[in-house]
Structure formats: C-alpha cells, structure tokens
MDTraj code that builds the backbone (N, CA, C; nanometers):
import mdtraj as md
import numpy as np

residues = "UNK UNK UNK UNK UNK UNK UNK UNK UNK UNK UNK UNK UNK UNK UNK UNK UNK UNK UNK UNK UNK UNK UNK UNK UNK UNK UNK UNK UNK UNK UNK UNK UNK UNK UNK UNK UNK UNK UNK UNK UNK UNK UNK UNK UNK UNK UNK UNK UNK UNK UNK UNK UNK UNK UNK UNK UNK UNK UNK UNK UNK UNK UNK UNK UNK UNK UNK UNK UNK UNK UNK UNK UNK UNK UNK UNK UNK UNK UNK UNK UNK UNK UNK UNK UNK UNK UNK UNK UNK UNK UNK UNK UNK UNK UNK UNK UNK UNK UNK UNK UNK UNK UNK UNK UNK UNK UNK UNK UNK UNK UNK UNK UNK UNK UNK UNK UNK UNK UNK UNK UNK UNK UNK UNK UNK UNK UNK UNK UNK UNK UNK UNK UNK UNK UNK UNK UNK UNK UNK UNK UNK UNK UNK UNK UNK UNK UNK UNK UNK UNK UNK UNK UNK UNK UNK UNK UNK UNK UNK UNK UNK UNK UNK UNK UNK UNK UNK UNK".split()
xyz = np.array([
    [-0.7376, -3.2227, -0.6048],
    [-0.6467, -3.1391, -0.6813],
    [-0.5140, -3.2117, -0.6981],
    [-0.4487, -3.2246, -0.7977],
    [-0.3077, -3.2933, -0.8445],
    [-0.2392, -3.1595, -0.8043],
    [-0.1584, -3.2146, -0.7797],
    [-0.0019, -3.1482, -0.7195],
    [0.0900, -3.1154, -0.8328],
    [0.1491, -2.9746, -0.8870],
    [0.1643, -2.9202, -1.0016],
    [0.3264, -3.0018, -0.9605],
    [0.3456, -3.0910, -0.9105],
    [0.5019, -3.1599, -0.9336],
    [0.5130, -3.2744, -0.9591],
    [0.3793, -3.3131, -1.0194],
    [0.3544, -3.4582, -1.1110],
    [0.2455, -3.4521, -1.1901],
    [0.1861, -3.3395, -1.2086],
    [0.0896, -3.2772, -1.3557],
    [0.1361, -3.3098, -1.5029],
    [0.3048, -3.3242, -1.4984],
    [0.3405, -3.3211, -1.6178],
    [0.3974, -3.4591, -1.6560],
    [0.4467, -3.5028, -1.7947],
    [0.4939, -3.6195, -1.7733],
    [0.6302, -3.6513, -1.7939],
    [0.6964, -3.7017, -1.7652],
    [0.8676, -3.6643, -1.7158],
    [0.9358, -3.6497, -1.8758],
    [0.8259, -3.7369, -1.9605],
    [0.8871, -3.7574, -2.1052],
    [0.8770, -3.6053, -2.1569],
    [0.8398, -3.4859, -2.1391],
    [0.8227, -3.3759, -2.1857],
    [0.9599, -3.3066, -2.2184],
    [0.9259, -3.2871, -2.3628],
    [1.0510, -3.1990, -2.3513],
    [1.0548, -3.0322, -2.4530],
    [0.9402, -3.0106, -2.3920],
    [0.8872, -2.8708, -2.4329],
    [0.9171, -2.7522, -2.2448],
    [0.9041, -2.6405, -2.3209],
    [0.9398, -2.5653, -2.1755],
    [0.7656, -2.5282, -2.1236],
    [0.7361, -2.5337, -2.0041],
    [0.5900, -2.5057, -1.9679],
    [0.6203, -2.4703, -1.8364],
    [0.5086, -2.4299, -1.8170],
    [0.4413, -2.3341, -1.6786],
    [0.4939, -2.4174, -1.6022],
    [0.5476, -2.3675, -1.5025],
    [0.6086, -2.4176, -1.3165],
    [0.4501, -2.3509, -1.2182],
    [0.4540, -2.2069, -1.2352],
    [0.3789, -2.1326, -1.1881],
    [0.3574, -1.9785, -1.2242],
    [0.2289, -1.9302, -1.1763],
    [0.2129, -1.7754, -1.1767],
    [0.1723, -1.7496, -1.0397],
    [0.2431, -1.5987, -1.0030],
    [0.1779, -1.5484, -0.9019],
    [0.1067, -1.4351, -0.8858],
    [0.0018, -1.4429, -0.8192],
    [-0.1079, -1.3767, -0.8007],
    [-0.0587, -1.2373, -0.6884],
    [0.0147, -1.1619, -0.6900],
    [0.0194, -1.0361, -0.6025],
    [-0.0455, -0.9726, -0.5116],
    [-0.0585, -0.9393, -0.4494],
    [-0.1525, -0.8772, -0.3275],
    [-0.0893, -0.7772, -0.2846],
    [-0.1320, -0.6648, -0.2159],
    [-0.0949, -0.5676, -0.2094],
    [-0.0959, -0.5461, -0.0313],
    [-0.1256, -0.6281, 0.0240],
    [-0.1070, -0.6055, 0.2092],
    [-0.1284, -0.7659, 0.2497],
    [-0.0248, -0.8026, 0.3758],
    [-0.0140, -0.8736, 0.4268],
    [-0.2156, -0.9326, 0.4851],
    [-0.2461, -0.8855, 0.5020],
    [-0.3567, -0.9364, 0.5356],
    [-0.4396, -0.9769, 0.4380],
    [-0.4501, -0.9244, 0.3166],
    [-0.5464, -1.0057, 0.1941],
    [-0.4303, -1.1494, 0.1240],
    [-0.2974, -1.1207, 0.2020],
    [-0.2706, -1.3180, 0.1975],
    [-0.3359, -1.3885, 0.2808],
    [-0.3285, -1.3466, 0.4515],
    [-0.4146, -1.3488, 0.5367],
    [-0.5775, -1.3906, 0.5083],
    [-0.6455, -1.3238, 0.4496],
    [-0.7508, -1.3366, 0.3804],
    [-0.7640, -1.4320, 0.3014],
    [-0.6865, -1.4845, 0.2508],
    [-0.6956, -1.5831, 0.1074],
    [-0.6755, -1.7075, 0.2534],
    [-0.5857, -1.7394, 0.2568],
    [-0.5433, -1.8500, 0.3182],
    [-0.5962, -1.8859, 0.4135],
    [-0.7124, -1.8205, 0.5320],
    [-0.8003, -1.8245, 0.6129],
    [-0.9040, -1.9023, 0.5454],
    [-0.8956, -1.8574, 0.3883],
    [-1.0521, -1.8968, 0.2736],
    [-1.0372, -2.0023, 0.2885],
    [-0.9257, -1.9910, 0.2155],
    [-0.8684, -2.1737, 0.1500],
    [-0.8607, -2.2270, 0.2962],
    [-0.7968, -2.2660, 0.3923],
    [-0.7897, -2.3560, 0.5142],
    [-0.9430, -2.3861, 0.5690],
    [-1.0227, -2.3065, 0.5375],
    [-1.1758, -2.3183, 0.5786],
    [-1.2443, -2.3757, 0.4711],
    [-1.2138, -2.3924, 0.3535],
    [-1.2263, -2.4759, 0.2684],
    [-1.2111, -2.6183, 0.2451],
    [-1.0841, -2.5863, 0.3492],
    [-1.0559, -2.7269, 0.3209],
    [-0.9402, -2.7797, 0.1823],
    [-0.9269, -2.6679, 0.0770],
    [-0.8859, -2.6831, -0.0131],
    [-0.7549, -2.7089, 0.0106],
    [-0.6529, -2.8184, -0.0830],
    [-0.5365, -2.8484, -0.0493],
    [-0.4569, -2.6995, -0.0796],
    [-0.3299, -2.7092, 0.0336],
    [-0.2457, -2.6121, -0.0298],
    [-0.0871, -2.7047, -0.0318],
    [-0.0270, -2.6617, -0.1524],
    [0.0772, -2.7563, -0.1164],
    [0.2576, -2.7240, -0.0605],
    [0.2219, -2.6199, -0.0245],
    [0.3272, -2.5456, 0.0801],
    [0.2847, -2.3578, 0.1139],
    [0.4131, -2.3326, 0.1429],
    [0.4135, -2.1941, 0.1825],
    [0.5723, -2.1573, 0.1979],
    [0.6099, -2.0213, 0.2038],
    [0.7368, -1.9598, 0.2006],
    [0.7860, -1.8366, 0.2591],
    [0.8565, -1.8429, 0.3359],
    [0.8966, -1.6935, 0.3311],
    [1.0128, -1.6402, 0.2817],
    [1.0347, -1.6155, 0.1565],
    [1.1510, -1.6053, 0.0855],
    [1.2429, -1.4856, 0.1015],
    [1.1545, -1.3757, 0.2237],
    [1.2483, -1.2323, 0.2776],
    [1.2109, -1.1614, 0.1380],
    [1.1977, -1.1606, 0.0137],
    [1.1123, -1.0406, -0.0870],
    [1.0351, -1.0815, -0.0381],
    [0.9741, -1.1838, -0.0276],
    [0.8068, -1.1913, -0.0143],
    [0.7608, -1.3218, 0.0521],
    [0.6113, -1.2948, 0.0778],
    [0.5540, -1.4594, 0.1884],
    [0.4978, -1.4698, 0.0350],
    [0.4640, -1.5804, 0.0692],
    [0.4180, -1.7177, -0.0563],
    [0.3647, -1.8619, -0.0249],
    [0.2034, -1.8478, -0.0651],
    [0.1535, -1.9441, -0.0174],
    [0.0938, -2.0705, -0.1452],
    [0.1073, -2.1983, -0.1820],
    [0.1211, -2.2620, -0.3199],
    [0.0399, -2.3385, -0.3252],
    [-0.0753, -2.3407, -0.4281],
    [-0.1684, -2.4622, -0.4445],
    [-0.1794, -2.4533, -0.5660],
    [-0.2364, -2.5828, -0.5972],
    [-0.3105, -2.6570, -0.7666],
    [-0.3980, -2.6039, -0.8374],
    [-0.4433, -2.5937, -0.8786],
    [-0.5581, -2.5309, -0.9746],
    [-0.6005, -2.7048, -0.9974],
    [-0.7344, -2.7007, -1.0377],
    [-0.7900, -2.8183, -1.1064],
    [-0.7515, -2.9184, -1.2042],
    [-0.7079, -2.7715, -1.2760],
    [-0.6443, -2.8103, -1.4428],
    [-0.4949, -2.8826, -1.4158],
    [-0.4473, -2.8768, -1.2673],
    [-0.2738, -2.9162, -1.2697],
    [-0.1612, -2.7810, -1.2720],
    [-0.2295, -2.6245, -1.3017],
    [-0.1661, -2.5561, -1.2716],
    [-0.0649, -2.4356, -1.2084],
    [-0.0024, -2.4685, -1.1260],
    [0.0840, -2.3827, -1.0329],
    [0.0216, -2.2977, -0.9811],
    [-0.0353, -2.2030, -0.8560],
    [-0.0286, -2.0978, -0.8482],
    [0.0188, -2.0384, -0.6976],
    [0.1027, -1.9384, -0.7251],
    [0.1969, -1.8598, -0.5999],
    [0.0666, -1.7482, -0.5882],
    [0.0310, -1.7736, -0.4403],
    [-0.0166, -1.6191, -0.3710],
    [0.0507, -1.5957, -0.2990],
    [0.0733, -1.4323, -0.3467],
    [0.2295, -1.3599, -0.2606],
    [0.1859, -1.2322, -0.2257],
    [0.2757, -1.2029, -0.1224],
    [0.2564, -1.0843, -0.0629],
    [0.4261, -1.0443, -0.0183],
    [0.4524, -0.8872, -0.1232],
    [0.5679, -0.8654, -0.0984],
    [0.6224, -0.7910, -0.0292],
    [0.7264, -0.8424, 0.0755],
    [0.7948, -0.7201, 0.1626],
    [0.8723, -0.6220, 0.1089],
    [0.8582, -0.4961, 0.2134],
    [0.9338, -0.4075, 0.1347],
    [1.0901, -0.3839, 0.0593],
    [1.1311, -0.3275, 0.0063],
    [1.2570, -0.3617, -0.1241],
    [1.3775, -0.3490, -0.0006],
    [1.3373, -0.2549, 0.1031],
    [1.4353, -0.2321, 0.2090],
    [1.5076, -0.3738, 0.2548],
    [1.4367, -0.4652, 0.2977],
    [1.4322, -0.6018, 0.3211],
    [1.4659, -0.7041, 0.2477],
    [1.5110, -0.7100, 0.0991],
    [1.5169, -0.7861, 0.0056],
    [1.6717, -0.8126, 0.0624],
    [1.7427, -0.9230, 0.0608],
    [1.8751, -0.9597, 0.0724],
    [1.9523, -0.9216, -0.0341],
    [2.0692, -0.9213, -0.0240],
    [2.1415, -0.9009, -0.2030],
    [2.2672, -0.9636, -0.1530],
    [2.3251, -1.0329, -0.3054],
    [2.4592, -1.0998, -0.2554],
    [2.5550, -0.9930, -0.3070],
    [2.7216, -1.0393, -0.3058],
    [2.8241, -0.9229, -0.3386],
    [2.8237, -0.8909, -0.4596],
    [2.7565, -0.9658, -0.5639],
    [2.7562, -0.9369, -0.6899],
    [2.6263, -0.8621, -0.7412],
    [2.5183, -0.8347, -0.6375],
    [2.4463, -0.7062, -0.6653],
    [2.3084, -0.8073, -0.6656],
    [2.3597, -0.9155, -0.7015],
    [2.1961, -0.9948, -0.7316],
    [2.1250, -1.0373, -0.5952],
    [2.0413, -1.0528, -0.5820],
    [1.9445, -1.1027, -0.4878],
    [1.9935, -1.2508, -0.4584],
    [2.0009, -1.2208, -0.3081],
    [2.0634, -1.3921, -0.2739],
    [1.9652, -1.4934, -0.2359],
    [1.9939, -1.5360, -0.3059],
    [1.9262, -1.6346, -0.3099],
    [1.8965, -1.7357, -0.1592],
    [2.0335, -1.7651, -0.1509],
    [2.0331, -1.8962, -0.0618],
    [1.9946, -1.8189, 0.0705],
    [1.9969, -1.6823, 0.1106],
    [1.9161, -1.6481, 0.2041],
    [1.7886, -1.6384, 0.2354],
    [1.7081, -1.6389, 0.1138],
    [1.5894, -1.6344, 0.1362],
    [1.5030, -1.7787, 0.1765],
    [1.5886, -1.8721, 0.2389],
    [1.5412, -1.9970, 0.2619],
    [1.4867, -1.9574, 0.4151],
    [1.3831, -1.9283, 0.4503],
    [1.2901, -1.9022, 0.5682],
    [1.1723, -2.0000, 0.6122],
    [1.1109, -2.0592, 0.7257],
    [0.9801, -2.1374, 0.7280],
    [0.8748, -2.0201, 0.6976],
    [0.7730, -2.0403, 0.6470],
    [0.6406, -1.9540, 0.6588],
    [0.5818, -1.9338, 0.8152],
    [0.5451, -1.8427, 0.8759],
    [0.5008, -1.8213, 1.0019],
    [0.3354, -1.8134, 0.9495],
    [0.3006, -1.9595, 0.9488],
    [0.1451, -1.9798, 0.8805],
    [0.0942, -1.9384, 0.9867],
    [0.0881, -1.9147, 1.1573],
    [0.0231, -1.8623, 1.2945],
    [-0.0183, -1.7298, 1.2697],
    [0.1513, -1.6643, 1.2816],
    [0.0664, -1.5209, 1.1636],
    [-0.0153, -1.4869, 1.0978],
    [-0.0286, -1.5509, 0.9747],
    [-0.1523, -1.5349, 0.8723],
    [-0.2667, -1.5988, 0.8845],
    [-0.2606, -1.6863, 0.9508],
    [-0.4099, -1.7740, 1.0333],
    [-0.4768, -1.6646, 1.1335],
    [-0.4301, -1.6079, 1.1970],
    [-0.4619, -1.5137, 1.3209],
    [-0.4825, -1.4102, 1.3175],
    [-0.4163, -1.3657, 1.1785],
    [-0.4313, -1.2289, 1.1204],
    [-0.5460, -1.1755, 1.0872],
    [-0.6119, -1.0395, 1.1562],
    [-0.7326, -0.9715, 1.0619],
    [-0.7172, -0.9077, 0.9816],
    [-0.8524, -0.8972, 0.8990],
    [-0.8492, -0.8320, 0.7822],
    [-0.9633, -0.7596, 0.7272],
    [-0.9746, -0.6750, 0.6317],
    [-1.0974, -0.6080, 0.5920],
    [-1.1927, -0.7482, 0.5393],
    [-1.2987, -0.7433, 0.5897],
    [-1.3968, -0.8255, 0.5447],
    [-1.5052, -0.7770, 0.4191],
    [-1.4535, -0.6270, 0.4470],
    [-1.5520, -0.5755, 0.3192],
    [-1.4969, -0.5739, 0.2462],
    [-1.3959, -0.5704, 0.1423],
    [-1.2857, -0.6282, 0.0421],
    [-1.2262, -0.7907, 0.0036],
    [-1.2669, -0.7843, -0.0963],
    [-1.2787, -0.9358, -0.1546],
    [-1.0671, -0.9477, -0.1207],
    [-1.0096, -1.0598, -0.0628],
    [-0.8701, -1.0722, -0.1094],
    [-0.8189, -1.0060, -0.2252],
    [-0.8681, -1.0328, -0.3382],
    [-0.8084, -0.9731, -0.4555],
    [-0.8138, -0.8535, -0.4960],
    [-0.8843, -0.7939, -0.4052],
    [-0.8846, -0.6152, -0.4032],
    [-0.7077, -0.5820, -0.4909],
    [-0.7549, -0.5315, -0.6315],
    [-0.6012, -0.4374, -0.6673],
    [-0.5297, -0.5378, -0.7087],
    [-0.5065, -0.6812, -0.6526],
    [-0.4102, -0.7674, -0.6509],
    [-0.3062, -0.7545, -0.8229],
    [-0.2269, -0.8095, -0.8283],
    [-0.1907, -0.8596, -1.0084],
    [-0.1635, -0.9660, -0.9881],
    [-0.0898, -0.9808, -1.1571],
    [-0.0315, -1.0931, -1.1924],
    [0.1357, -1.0535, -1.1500],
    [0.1562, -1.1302, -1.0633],
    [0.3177, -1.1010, -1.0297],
    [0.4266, -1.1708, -1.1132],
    [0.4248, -1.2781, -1.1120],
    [0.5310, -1.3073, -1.1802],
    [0.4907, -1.4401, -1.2690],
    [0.5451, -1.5145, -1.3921],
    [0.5232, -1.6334, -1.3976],
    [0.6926, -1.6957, -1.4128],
    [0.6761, -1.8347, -1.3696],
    [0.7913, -1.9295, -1.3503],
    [0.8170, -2.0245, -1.4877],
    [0.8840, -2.0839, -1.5444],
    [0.9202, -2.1827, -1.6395],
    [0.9874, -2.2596, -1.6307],
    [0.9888, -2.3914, -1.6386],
    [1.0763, -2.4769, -1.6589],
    [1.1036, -2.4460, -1.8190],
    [1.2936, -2.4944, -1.8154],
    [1.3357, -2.4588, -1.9473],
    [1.4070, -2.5523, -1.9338],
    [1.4676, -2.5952, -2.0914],
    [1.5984, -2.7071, -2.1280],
    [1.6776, -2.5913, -2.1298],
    [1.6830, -2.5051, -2.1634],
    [1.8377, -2.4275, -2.1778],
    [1.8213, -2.3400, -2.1098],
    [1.8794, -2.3484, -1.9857],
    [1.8920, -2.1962, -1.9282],
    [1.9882, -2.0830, -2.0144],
    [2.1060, -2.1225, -2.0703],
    [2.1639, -2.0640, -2.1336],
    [2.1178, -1.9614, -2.2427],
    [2.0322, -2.0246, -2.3136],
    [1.9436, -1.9981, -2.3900],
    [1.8207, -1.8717, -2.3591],
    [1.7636, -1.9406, -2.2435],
    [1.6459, -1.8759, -2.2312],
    [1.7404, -1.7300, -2.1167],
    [1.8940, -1.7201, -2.0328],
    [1.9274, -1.6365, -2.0103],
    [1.9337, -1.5097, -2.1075],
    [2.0127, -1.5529, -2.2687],
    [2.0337, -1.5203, -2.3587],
    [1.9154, -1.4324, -2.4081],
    [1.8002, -1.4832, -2.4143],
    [1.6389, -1.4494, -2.5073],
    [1.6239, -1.3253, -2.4091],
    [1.6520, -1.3625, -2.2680],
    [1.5414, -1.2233, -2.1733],
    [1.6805, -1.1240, -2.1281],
    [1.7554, -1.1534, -2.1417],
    [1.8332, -1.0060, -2.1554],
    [1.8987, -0.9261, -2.3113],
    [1.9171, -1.0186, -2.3769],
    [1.9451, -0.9722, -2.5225],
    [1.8462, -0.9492, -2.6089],
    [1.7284, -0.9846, -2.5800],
    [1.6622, -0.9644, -2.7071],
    [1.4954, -0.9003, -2.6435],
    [1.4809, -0.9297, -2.5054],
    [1.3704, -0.8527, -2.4603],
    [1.4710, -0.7350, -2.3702],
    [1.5364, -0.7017, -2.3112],
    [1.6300, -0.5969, -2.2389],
    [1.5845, -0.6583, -2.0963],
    [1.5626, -0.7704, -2.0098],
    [1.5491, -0.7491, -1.8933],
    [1.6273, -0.7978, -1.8232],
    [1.6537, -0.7443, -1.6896],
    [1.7911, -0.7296, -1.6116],
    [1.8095, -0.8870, -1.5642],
    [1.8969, -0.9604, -1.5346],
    [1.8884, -1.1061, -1.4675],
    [1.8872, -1.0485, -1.2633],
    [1.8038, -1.0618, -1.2191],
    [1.8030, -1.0401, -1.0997],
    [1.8527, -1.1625, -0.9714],
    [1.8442, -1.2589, -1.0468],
    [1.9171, -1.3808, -0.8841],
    [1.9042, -1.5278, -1.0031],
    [2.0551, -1.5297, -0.9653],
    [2.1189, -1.6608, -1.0147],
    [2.1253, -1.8027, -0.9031],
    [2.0141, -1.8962, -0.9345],
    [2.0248, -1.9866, -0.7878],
    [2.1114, -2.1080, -0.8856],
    [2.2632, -2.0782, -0.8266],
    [2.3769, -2.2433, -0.8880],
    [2.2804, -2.2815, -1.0289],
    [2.2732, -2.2068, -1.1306],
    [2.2727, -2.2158, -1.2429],
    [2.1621, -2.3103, -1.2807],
    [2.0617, -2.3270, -1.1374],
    [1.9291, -2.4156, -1.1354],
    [1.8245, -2.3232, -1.1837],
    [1.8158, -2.2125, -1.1411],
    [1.7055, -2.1227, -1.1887],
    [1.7852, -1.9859, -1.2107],
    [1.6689, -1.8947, -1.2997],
    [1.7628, -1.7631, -1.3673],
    [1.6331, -1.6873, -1.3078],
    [1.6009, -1.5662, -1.2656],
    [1.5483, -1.4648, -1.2637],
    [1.5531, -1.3039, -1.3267],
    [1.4422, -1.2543, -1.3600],
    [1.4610, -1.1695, -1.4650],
    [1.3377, -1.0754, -1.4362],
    [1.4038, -0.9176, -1.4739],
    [1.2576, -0.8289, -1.4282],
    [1.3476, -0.7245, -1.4971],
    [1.2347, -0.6276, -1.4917],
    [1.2274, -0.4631, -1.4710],
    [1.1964, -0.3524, -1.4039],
    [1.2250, -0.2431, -1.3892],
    [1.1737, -0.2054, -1.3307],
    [1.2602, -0.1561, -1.2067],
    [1.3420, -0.2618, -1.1442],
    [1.3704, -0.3297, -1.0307],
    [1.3394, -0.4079, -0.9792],
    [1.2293, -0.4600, -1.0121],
    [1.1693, -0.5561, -0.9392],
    [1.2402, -0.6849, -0.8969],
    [1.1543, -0.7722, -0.7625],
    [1.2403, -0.8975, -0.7437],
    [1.3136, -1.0079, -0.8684],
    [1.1548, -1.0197, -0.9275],
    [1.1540, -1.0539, -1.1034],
    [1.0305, -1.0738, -1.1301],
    [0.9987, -1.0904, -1.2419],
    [0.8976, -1.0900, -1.3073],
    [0.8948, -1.2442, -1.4151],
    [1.0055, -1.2680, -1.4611],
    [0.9782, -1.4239, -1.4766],
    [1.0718, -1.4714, -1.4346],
    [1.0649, -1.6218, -1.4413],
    [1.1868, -1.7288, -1.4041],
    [1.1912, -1.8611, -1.4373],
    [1.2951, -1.8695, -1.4982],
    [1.3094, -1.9995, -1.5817],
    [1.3737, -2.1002, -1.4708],
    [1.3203, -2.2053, -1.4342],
    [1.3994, -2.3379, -1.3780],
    [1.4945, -2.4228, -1.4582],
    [1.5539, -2.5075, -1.4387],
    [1.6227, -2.6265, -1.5686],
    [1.5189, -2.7271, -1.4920],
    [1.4956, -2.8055, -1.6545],
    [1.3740, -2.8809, -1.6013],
    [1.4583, -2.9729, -1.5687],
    [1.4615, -3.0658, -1.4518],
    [1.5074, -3.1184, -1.3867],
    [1.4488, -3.3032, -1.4441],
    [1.2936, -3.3132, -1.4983],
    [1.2577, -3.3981, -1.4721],
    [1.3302, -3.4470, -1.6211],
])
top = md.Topology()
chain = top.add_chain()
for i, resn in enumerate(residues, 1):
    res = top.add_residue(resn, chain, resSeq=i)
    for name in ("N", "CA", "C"):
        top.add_atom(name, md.element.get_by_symbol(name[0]), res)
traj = md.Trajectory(xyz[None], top)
C-alpha cells in the first residue's frame, strides 16, 4: 500500500482528496477494525487522539486517505476563547493498548451503522475555499489551525470538511 503523503505528485496544482473518514458509532467497533487490520497485517500509517475523537489512518490501494474514527462525546471537545475548537490541544498520543485489548461484539461486522464522517482537502486558497463554505454553502468555520487548515460543519458538529493549504 503507498502512503497517501506521496500518492500525489508535488507538480499538482489542482485541489484533491487528503482524506475521508469512516465514523463509527462506539469505541469498540474502532477496536474491532484495528484488531482486523493488525491481524492482517495490513499497513496502518498512524493513529490519533485528537480529544473530539480517536483516529486510526491507512492507504487504500488506489493511494487514498482513509480516517477510522470514533468520536468522543461533545462534552469533551476543547474550545479556544474565540469559540472555535482548539486546535493545538488536541495534540494527544493514541493509547493503541486500549484498542488492541479492547472487546467487542463479534456478532456485528465493525461497520455496523458506521458513516461517512468527514472528508479533508488540500486547497491553494484557503481564502477562497474559507469564502465558498461559509458564503455560499452557509457552513459554520469550526477550528482555524495558524491559517494551515480551515474546518467547517453543521449542525455543530466537530466538522464535516476541511481544507489544508497544500503545502507540497
């Protein structure tokens, strides 16, 4: 499996997929997944605990991104003084012992219920693409990370998409 942080080629200068995440609805069908995959053998190429949510990251075949997440409750979400979700707190290690050790329903496939949680973008204009998802689709900007990435949802939610500046 290629590693979705050299899938692309640096000369690109179109905006494309970073990642999507796959939702789960209880700590143990991440548990479940990641027990699969480690018994698989299949690469994973990190993990997170970002305080909204754990987050575990591998390749797809094709080269593309995918976040399996499992979100903590809203009680727990950090927020900075300006109302947005802070960012720089949610820098946590993953407690992979936890979810290795963890049981789970065996009669329920992981993806029991699961969704599509969020998808990610690299963009040339954050400015731009800030502009498009609150002015012209209505969605709220939820966490500003130093003008590197924008987040955006409804609902309330943590977010629902997020644009990076493509860096490469």
């Amino acid at each position: 499996s290629q590693s979705r942080y050299n899938s692309v080629s640096k000369a690109s200068t179109e905006s494309r997929l970073y990642h999507f995440a796959i939702l789960v609805n209880e700590a143990s069908q991440l548990a479940h997944v990641l027990q699969h995959l480690v018994s698989e053998r299949y690469p994973i190429d990190g993990a997170s605990d970002h305080q909204i949510s754990h987050a575990v990251y591998l390749t797809d075949p094709e080269g593309n991104g995918i976040e399996l997440a499992y979100d903590r409750d809203q009680q727990f979400w950090p927020h900075s003084k300006d109302g947005l979700l802070d960012g720089q707190a949610m820098i946590k290690p993953f407690d992979a012992d936890l979810y290795l050790n963890m049981t789970y329903n065996h009669d329920l496939p992981w993806h029991h219920e699961a969704i599509l949680g969020h998808v990610h973008f690299y963009a040339h204009d954050l400015d731009k693409a800030q502009q498009f998802m609150t002015d012209t689709l209505n969605y709220q900007l939820t966490m500003n990370l130093n003008q590197q990435a924008l987040f955006f949802s409804v609902l309330k939610y943590h977010h629902h998409l997020g644009s990076y500046r493509d860096w490469e």
